[in-house]
N, C-alpha and C positions, 0 to 999 in steps of 0.2 A: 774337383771336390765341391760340392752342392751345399750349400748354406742353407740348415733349418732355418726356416720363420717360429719363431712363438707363437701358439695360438690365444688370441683374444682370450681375457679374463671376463669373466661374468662380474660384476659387482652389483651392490646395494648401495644407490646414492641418496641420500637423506637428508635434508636442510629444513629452515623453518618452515616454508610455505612449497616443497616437493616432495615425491619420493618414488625413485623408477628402478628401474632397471639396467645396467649399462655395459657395452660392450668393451673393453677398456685393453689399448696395445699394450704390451709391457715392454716394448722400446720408448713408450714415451716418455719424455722429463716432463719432471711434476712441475714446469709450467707450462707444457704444454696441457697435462691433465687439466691444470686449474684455470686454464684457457677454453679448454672445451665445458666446462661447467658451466662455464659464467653465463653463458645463456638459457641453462639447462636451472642452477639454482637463482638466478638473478644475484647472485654475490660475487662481487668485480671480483677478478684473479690476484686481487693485489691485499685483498680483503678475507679471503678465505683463510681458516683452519683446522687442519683433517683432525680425525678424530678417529680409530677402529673400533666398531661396536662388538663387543662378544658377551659370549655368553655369563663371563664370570665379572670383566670390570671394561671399561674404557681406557685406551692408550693413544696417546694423543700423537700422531704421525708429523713429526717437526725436520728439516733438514736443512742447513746453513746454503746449499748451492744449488737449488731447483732446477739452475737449468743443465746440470752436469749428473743428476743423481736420475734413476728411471724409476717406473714402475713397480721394474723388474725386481727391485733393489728390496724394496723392499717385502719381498715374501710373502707373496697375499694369498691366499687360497681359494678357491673360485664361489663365488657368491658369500665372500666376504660385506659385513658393512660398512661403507664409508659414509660418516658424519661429518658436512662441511658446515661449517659454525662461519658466523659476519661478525667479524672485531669489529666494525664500525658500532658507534653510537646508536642507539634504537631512534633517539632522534634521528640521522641520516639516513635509517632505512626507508625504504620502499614500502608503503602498509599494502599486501594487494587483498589484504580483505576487509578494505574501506571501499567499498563500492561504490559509494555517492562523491569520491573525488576522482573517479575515472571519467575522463571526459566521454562522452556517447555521441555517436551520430543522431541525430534528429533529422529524419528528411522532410523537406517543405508537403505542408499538405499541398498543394499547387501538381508537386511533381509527384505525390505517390497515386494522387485522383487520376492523373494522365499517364499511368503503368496499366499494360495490358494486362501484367502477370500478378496481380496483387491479389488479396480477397476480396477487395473489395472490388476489385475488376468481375471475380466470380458472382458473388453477389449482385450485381448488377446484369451481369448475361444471364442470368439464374431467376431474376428478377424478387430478390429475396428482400425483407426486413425492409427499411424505406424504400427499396426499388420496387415491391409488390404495388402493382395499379390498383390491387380491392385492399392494402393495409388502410387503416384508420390514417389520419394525420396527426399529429405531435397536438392539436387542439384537441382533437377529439381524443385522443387518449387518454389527453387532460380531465375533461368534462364528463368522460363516463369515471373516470376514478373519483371524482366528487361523488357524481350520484351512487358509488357505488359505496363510494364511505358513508353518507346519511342511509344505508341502510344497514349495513352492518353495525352501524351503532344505536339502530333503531329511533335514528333523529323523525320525530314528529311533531308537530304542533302540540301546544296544551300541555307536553312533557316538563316534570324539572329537570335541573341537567346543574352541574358545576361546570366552569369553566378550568383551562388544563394551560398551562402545566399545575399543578398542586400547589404553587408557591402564586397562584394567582388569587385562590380561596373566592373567588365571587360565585353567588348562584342568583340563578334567575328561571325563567318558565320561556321557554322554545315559542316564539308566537309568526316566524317568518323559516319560509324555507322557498330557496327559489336564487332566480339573477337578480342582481341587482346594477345597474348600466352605468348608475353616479360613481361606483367603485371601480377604481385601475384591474382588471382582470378578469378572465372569464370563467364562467362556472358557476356553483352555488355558492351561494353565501346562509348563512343559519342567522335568525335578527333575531336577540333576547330581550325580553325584558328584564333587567335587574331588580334583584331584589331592594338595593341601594344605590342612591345617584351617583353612582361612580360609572357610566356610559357616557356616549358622546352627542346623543341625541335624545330626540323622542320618538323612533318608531321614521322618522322622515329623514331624506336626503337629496340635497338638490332644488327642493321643491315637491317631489314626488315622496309621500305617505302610504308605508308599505305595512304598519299596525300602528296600536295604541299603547300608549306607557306614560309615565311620569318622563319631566324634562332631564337629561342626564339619566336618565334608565335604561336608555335604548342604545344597543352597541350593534355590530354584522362582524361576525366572525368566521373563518373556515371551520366546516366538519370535523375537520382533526382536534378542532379545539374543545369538542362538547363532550362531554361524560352525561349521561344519561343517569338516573338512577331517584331513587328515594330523600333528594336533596330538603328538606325541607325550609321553608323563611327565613334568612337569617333572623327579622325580627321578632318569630317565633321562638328562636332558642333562645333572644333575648329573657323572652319574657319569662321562658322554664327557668332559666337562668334564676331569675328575681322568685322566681316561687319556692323556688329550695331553701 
């Protein structure tokens, strides 16, 4: 006489942070069940509690002897859902959707530059982006995005201009464009005369006199700093100021 097997039940397993499909014996004792979950929900077998989800209410799946009672027991019908709930404290859980306290691999740049197989191995055989022999250099990229900003903002000589951010409020008249070598960095520098001695020179640095201004009038600042426009004297608006 030949002993049927059970075929495998379909279920719906569900917890806070899964939710699969699963092929489930109905010889198993539900701790063997809640034994194979536990890597599947990340909730220890000793922590879980079922739950059948339908369509009209939830009934909570409890049984005093897990390892003597089966699957089978209790009457499931095939893609049934099981709700596995963590009696643990939420303090004790596991967050797995805090992503910045999962530890990451970080490989040394050392060892990823000496991998055949990387992109940047590509890029290099490819001779692409810094590997390119006719690319610009990290200077020169620099240096045409200066002259490339005093024109876009139509920095020129003889212009008024306010200086930027807005919370600076100084204006002055554009009287330098060009290097300047006393300064740490390469590129253009923009030299104003202020309207008011609140600069740091006159027009000179170093020794080397690059325009003329009052002493404390003369600043060098980058392109990015200049607004261009219809700025007129501050001590002009003083004086509308007094005539009203």
């Amino acid at each position: 006489m030949s002993h049927r097997i059970a075929a495998d039940i379909p279920l719906l397993v569900r917890s806070e942070n899964t939710s699969s499909e699963r092929r489930v014996s109905p010889s198993w004792t539900i701790s063997q069940l809640k034994s194979r979950l536990e890597p599947i929900t990340g909730v220890p077998a000793s922590c879980q509690k079922f739950t059948l989800g339908t369509s009209h209410s939830d009934r909570t799946l409890e049984v005093e002897h897990e390892d003597s009672v089966t699957v089978q027991d209790w009457g499931l019908e095939p893609y049934s859902e099981i709700i596995v709930q963590d009696t643990r404290p939420t303090s004790a859980r596991t967050n797995f959707h805090d992503l910045e306290s999962v530890k990451k691999y970080e490989m040394p740049t050392e060892q990823y530059e000496a991998r055949p197989d990387s992109v940047l191995a590509w890029k290099r055989s490819q001779q692409l982006g810094r590997f390119d022999p006719s690319a610009p250099s990290i200077e020169d990229q620099k240096l045409r995005a200066l002259r490339r900003e005093v024109e876009e903002r139509g920095i020129s000589t003889g212009k008024r201009c306010q200086l930027l951010p807005a919370t600076d409020a100084r204006r002055g008249t554009i009287s330098y464009i060009g290097d300047v070598p006393q300064i740490p960095g390469l590129g253009t520098w923009v030299g104003l005369s202020l309207d008011e001695p609140t600069g740091k020179n006159d027009g000179s640095i170093g020794g080397q006199h690059y325009f003329e201004c009052k002493m404390n009038c003369g600043v060098f600042v980058r392109p990015e700093r200049i607004e261009v426009g219809d700025y007129p004297p501050l001590e002009d608006l003083d004086s509308e100021m007094e005539e009203m």
